[in-house]
C-alpha positions as a Markdown table, in Angstrom:
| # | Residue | x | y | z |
|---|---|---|---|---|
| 1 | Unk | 78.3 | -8.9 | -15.9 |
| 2 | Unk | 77.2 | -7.3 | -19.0 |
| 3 | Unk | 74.6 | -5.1 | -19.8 |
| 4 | Unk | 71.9 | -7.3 | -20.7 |
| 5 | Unk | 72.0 | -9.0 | -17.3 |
| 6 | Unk | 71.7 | -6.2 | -15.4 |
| 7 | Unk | 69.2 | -5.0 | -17.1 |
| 8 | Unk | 67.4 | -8.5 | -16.9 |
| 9 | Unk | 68.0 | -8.1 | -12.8 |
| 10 | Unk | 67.2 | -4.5 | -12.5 |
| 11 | Unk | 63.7 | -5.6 | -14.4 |
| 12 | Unk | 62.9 | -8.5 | -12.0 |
| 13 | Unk | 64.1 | -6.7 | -9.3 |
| 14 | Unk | 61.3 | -3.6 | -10.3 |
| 15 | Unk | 58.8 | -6.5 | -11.0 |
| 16 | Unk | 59.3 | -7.4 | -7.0 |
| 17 | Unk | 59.1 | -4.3 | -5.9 |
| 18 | Unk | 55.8 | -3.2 | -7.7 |
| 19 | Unk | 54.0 | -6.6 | -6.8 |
| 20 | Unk | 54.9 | -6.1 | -3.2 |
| 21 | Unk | 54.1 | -2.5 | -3.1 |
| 22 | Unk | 50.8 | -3.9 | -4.7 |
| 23 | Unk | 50.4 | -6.7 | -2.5 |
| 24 | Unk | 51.3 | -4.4 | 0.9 |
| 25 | Unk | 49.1 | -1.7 | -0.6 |
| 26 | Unk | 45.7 | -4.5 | -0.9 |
| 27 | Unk | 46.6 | -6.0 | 2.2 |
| 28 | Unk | 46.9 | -2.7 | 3.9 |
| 29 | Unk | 43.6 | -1.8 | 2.9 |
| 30 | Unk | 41.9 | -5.0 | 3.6 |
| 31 | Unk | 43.0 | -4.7 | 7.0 |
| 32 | Unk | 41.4 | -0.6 | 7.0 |
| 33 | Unk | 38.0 | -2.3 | 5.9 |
| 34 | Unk | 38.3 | -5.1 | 8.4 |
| 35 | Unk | 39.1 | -2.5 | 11.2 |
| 36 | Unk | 36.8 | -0.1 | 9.9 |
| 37 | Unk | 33.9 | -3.3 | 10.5 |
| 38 | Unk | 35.0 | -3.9 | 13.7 |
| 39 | Unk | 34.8 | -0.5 | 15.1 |
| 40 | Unk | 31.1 | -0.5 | 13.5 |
| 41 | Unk | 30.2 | -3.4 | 14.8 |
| 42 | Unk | 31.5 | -2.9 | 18.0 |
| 43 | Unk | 29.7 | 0.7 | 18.5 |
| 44 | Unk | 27.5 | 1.1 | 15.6 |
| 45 | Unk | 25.5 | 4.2 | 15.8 |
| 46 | Unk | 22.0 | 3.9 | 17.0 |
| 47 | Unk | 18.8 | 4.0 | 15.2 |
| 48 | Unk | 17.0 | 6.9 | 15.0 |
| 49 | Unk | 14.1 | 7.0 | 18.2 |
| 50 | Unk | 10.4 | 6.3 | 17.1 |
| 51 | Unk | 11.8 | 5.8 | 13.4 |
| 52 | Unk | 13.0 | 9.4 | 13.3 |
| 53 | Unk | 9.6 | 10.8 | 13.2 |
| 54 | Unk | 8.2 | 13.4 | 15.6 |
| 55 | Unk | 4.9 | 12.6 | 15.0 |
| 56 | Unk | 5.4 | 9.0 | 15.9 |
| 57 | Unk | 7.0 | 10.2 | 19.1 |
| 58 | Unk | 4.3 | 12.5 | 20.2 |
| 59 | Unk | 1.8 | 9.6 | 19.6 |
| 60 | Unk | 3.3 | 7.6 | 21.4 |
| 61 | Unk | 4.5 | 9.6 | 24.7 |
| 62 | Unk | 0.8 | 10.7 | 24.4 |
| 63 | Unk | -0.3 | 6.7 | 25.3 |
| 64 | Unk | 1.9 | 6.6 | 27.9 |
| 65 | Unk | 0.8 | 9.6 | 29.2 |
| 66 | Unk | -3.2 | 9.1 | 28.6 |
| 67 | Unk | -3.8 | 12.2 | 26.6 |
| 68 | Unk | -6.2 | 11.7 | 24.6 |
| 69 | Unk | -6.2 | 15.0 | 23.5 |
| 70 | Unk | -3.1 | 14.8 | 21.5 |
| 71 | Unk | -4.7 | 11.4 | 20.3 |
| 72 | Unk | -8.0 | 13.2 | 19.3 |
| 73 | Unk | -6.1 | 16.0 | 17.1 |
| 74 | Unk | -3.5 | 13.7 | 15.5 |
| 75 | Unk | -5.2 | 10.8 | 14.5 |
| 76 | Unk | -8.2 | 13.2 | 13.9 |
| 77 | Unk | -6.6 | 15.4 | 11.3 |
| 78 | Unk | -5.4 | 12.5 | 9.5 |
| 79 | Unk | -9.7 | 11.4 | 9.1 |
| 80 | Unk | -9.9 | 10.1 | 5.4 |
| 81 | Unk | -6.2 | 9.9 | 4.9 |
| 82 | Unk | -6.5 | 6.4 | 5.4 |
| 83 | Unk | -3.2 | 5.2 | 4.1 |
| 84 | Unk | -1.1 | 7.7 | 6.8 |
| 85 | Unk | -3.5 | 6.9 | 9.6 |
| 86 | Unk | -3.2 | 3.1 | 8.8 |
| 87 | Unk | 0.4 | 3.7 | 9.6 |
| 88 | Unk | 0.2 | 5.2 | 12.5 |
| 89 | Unk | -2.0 | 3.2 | 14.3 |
| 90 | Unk | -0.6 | 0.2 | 13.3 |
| 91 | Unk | 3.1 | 2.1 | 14.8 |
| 92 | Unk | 1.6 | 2.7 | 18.2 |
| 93 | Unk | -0.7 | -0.7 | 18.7 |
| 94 | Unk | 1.7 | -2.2 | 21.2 |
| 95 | Unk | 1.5 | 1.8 | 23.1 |
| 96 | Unk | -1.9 | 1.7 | 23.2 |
| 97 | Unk | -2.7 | -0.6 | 26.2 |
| 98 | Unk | -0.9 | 2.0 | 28.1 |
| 99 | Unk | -3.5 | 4.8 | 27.8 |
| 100 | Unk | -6.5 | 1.5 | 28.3 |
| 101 | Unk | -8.2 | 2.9 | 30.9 |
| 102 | Unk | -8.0 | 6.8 | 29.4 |
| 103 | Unk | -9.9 | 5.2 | 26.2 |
| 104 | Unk | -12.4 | 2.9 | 28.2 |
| 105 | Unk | -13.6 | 6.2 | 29.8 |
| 106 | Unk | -13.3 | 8.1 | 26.3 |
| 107 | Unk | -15.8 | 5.3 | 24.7 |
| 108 | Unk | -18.4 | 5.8 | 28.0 |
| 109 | Unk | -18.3 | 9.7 | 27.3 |
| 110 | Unk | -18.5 | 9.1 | 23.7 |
| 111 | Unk | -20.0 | 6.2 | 22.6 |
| 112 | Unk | -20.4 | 7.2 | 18.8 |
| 113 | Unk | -17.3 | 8.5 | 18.6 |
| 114 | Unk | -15.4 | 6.1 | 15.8 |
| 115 | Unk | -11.9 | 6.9 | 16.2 |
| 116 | Unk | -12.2 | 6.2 | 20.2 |
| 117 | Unk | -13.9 | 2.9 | 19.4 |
| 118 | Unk | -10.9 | 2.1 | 17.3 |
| 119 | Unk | -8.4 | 2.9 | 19.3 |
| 120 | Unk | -10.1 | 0.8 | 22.5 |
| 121 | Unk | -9.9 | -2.6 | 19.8 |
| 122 | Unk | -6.4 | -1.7 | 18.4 |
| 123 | Unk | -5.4 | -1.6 | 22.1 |
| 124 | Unk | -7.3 | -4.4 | 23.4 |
| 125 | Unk | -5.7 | -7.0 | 20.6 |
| 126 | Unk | -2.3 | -5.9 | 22.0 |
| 127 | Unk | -3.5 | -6.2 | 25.7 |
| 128 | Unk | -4.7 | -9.6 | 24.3 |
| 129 | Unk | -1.3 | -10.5 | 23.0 |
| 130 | Unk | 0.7 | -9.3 | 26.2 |
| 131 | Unk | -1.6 | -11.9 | 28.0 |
| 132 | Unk | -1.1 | -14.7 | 25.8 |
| 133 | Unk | 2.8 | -13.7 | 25.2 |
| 134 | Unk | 4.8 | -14.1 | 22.0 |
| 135 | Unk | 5.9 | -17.6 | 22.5 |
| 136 | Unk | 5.1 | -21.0 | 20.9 |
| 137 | Unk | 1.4 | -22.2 | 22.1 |
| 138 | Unk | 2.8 | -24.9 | 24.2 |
| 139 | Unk | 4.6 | -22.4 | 26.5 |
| 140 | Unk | 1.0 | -20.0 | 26.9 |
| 141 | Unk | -0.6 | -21.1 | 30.3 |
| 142 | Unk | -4.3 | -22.0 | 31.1 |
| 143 | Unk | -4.7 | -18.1 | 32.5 |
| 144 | Unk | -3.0 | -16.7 | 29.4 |
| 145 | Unk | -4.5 | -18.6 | 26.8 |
| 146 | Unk | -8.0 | -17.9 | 28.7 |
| 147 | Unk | -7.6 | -14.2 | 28.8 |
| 148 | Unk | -6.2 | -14.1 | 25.2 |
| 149 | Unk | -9.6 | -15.4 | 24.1 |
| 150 | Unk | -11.6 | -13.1 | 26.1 |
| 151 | Unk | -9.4 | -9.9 | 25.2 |
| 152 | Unk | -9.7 | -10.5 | 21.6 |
| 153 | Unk | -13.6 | -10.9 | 21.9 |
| 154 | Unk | -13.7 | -7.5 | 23.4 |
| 155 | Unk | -11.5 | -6.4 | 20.7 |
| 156 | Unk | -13.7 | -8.1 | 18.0 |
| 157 | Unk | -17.2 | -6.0 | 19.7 |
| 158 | Unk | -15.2 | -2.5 | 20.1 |
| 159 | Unk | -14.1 | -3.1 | 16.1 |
| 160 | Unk | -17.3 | -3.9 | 14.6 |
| 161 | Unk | -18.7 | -1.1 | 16.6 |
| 162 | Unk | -16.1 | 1.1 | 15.2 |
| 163 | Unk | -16.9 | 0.1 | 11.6 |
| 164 | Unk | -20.5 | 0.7 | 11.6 |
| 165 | Unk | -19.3 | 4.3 | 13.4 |
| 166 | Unk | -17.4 | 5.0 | 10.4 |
| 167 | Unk | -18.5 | 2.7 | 7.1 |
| 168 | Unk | -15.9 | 4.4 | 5.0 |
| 169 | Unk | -12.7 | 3.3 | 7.5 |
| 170 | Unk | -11.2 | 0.3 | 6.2 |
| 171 | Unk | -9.1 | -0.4 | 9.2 |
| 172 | Unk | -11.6 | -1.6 | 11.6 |
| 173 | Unk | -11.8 | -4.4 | 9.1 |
| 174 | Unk | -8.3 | -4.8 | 8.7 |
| 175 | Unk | -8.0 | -5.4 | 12.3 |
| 176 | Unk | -10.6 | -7.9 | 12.3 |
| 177 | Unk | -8.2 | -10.0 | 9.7 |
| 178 | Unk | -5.8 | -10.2 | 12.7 |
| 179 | Unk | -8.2 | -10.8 | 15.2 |
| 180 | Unk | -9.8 | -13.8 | 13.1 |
| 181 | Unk | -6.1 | -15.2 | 12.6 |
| 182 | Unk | -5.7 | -15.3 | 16.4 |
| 183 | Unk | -8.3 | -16.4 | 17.2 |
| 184 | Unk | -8.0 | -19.5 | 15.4 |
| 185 | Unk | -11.3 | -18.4 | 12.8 |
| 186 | Unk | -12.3 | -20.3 | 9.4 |
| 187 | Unk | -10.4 | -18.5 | 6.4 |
| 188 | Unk | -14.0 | -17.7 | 5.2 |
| 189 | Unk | -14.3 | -15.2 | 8.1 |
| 190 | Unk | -11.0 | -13.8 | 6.9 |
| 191 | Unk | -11.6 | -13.1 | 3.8 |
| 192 | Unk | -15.0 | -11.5 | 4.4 |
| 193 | Unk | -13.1 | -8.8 | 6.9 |
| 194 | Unk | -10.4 | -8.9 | 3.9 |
| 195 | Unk | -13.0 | -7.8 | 1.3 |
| 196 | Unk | -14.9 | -5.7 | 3.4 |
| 197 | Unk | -11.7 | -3.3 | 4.2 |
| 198 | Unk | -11.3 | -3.7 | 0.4 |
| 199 | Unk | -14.8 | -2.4 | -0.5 |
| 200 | Unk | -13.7 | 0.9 | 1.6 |
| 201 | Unk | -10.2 | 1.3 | 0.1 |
| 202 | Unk | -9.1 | -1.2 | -2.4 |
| 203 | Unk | -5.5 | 0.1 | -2.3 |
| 204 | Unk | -5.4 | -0.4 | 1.2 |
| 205 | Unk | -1.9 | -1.3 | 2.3 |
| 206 | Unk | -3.0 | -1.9 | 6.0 |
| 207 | Unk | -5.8 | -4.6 | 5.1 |
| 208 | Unk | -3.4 | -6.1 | 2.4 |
| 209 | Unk | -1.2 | -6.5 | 4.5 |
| 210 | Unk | -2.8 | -8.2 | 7.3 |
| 211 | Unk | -4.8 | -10.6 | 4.8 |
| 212 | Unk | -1.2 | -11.7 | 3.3 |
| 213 | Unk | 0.4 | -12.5 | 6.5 |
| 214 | Unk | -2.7 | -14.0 | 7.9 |
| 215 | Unk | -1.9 | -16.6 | 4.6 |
| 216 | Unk | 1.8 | -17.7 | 6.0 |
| 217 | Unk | 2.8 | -20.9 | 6.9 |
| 218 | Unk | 3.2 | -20.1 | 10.9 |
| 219 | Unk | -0.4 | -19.2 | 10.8 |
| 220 | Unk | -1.4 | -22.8 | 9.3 |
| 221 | Unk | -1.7 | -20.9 | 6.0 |
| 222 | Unk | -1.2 | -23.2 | 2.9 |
| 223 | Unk | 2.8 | -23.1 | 1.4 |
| 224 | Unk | 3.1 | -20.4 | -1.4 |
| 225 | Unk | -0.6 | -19.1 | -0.1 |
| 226 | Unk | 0.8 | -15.4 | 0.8 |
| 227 | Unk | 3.3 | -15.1 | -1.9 |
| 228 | Unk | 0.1 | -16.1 | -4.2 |
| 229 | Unk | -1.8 | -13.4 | -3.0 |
| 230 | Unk | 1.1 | -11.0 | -2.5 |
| 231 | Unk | 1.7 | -11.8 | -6.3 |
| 232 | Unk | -1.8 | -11.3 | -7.2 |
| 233 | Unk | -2.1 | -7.6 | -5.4 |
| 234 | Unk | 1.4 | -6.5 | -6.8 |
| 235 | Unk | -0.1 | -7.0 | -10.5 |
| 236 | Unk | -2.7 | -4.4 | -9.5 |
| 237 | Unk | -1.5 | -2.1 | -7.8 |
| 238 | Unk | -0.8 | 1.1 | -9.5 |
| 239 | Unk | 3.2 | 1.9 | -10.7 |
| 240 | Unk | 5.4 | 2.9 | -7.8 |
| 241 | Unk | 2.5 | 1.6 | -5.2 |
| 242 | Unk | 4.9 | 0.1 | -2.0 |
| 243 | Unk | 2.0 | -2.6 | -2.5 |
| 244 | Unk | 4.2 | -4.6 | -4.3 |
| 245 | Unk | 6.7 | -4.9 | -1.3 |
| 246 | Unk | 4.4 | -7.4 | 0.2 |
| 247 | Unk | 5.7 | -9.7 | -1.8 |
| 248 | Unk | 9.2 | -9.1 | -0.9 |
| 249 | Unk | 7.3 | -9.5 | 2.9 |
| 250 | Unk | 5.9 | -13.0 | 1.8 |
| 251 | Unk | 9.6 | -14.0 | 0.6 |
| 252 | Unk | 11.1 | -12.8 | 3.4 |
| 253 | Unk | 8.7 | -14.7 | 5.6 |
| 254 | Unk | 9.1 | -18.1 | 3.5 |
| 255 | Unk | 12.6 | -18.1 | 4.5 |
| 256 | Unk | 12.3 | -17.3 | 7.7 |
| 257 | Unk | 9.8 | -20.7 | 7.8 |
| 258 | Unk | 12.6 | -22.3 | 6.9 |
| 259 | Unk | 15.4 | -21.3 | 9.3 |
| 260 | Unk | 13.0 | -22.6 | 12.1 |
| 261 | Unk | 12.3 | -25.8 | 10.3 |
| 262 | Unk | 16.3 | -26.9 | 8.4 |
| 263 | Unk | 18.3 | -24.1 | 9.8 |
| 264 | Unk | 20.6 | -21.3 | 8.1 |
| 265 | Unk | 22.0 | -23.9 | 5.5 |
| 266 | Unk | 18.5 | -24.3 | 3.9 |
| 267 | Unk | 17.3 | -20.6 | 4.3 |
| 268 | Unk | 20.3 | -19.3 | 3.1 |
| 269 | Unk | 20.1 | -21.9 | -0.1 |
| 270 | Unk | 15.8 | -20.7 | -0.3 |
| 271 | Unk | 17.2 | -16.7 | -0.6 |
| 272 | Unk | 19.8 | -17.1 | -2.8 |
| 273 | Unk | 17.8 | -18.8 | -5.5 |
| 274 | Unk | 17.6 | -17.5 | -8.9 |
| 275 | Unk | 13.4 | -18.1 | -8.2 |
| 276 | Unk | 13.7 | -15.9 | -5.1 |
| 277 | Unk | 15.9 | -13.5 | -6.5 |
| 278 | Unk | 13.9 | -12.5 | -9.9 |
| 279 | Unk | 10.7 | -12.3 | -7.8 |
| 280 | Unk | 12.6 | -10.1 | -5.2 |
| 281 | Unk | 13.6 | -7.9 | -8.6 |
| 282 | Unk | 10.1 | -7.6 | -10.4 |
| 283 | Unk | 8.5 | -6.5 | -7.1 |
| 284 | Unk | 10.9 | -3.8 | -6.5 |
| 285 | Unk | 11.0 | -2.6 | -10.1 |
| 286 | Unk | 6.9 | -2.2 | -9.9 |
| 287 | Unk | 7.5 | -0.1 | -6.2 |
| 288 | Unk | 10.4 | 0.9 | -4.5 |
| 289 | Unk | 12.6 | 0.8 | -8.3 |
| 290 | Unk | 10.3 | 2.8 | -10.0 |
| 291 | Unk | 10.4 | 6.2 | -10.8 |
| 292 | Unk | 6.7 | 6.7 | -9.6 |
| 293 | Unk | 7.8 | 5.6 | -6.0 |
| 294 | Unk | 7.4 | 8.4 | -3.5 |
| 295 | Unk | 9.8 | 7.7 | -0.5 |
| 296 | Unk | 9.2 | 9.5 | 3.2 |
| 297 | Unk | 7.6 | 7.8 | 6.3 |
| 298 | Unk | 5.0 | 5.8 | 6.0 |
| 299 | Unk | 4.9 | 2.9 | 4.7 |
| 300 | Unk | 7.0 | 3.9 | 1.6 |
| 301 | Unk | 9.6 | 3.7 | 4.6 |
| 302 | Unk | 8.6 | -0.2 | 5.6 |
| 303 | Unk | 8.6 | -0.7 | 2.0 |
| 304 | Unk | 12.3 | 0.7 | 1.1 |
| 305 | Unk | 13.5 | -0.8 | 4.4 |
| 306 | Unk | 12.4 | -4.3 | 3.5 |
| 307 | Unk | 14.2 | -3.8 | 0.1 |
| 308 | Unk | 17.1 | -3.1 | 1.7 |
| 309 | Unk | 17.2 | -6.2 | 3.8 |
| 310 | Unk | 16.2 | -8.4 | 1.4 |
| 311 | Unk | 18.7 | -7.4 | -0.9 |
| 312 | Unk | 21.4 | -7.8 | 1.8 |
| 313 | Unk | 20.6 | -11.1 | 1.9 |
| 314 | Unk | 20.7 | -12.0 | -1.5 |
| 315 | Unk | 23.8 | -10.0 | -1.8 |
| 316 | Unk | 22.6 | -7.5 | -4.4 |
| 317 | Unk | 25.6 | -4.4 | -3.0 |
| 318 | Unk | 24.6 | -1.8 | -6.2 |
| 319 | Unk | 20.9 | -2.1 | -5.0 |
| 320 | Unk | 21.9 | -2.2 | -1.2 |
| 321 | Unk | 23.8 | 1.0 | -1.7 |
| 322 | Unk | 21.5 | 2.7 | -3.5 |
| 323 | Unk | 18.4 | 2.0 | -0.8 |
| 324 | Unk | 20.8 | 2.6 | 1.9 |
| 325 | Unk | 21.8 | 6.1 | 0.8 |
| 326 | Unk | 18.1 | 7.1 | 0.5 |
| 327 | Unk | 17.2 | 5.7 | 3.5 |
| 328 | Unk | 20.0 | 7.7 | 5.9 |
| 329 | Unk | 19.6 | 6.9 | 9.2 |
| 330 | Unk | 16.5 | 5.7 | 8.7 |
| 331 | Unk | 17.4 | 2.2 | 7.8 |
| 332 | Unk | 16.7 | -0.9 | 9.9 |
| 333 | Unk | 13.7 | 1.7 | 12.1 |
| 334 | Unk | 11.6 | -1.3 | 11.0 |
| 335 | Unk | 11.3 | -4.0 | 8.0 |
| 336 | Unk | 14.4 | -6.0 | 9.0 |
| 337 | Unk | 13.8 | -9.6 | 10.0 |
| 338 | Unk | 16.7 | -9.3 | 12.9 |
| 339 | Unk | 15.8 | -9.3 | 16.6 |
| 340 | Unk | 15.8 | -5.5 | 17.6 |
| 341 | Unk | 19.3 | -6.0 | 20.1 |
| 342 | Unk | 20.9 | -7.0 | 17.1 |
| 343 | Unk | 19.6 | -4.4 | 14.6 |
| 344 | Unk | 21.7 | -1.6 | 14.8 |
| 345 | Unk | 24.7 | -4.2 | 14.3 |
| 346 | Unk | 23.2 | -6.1 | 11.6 |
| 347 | Unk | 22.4 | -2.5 | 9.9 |
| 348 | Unk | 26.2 | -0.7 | 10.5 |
| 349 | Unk | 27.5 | -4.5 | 8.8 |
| 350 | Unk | 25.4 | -3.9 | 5.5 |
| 351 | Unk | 26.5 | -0.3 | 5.2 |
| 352 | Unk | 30.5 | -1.5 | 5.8 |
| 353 | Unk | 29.8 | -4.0 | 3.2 |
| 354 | Unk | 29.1 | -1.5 | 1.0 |
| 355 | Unk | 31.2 | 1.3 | 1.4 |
| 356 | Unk | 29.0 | 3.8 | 3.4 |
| 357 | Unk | 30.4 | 3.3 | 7.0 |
């Protein structure tokens, strides 16, 4: 054997070698990521209690508990701060028909008192709701959809009472949006609720909000109507507003319209769209994306949440990481379309997927 063959077999022989040291090294640490998913998903770590915020917390032990005076001082210091009180009360709505009876007693002591006024209709649309129950209308019974109706009416009187209490509030009016959508209202009484919250703060997320998703299809809105709108309030809100997320909330929404109607196939095809995906992009680039944005709780946290779910979905990883990382362990608290059992599993997957568990 001369020299030139063995150095032709010594060179395939060091070819082998390298492309199965290669090949063990990649499958090696495919099975590391694999394993790594599984123990995630099998025990991922929970999600942070009242959406990691102690103020939440208090709020809410304080419905449970009927003390209004922890009710009084939070909520009360946050008078004018519309946008942070917005959130809060919108946090604690489905608390609030614990502590009914505590605010039925606060409105007879103090009758022009506008934050107990508020609080009574916040809590009697959820008291309304845990009547009528959160399934299709053909499974609510005669009893249920009778004290639905009667609840919200309630709700509607203790609102408008609220609002002429306080005439620079917007949310009494926001609420009214929901109360008009459940209750089955012409749009026309919508809108005037809609533009009334407006005249009182016309950056508003709270009322925006509620007018946009009182626009969806599941609410016998018109197809497109909500994006439309959500569209129409990103272009004005001002640069780094979360305002613009409710667009990303009326895309999200469209596709969950279509998982009930064609299944995953078709939703999956809907958010994977070029369309979807470049209207997913401007939106964040006006809020979340910009350098303007201001992140903490809030609804800056709704907003970067729902960024980071939507662009799991449409399989964005750089901009999945990057919301991920500033959220901590404040991802998936709330904005993720994903039935709250399944959250901290569906969470723990998008951070495997991209590197950060």
């Amino acid at each position: 054997m001369n020299a030139d063959t063995i150095n032709a077999i010594f060179g395939i022989g060091c070819t082998v070698a390298i492309f199965g040291i290669t090949g063990g090294g990649f499958w090696w640490m495919q099975g590391q990521s694999e394993r790594r998913r599984k123990r995630a998903l099998r025990n991922p770590p929970p999600l942070p209690l009242h959406r990691g915020d102690p103020l939440l917390g208090r709020l809410v032990d304080a419905c449970g508990r009927q003390d209004l005076q922890t009710l009084q001082r939070e909520l009360g210091a946050m008078q004018g701060d519309w946008q942070r009180r917005s959130y809060y009360l919108d946090a604690i709505m489905l608390d609030l028909p614990r502590a009914r009876v505590a605010l039925d007693r606060w409105v007879a002591d103090a009758p022009q008192d506008p934050l107990a006024r508020l609080l009574q209709g916040i809590g009697l649309i959820a008291w309304a709701w845990e009547a009528r129950g959160t399934g299709l209308a053909s499974s609510v019974t005669d009893d249920g959809r009778r004290l639905f109706s009667e609840r919200l009416q309630l709700a509607r009187q203790a609102l408008r009472e609220a609002a002429a209490l306080a005439p620079q509030d917007p949310h009494p009016w926001g609420e009214l949006v929901l109360v008009g959508q459940a209750s089955g209202e012409p749009d026309a009484v919508l809108e005037e609720a809609y533009q009334q919250a407006l005249r009182r703060d016309p950056s508003s997320f709270h009322a925006h909000r509620r007018r946009v998703n009182s626009l969806l299809e599941k609410w016998s809105g018109q197809e497109h109507a909500a994006r439309e709108l959500a569209r129409e309030v990103a272009r004005a809100a001002a640069p780094g507003s979360d305002l613009p997320m409710l667009l990303a909330f009326a895309l999200a929404e469209e596709r969950s319209a279509r998982l009930r109607r064609s299944g995953h196939a078709a939703a999956d095809a809907f958010a994977r769209a070029p369309a979807f995906r470049q209207e997913l992009e401007w939106a964040m680039r006006r809020s979340i994306l910009h350098p303007a944005h201001v992140d903490g709780h809030g609804w800056a946290l709704l907003a970067v949440n729902w960024g980071a779910f939507l662009s799991r979905l449409v399989r964005d990883d750089a901009t999945l990481r990057g919301l991920l990382e500033r959220l901590g362990d404040k991802a998936g608290v709330c904005g993720w379309n994903i039935a709250e059992a399944k959250r901290p599993g569906y969470v723990a997957e998008a951070r495997v997927s991209v590197g950060l568990l």
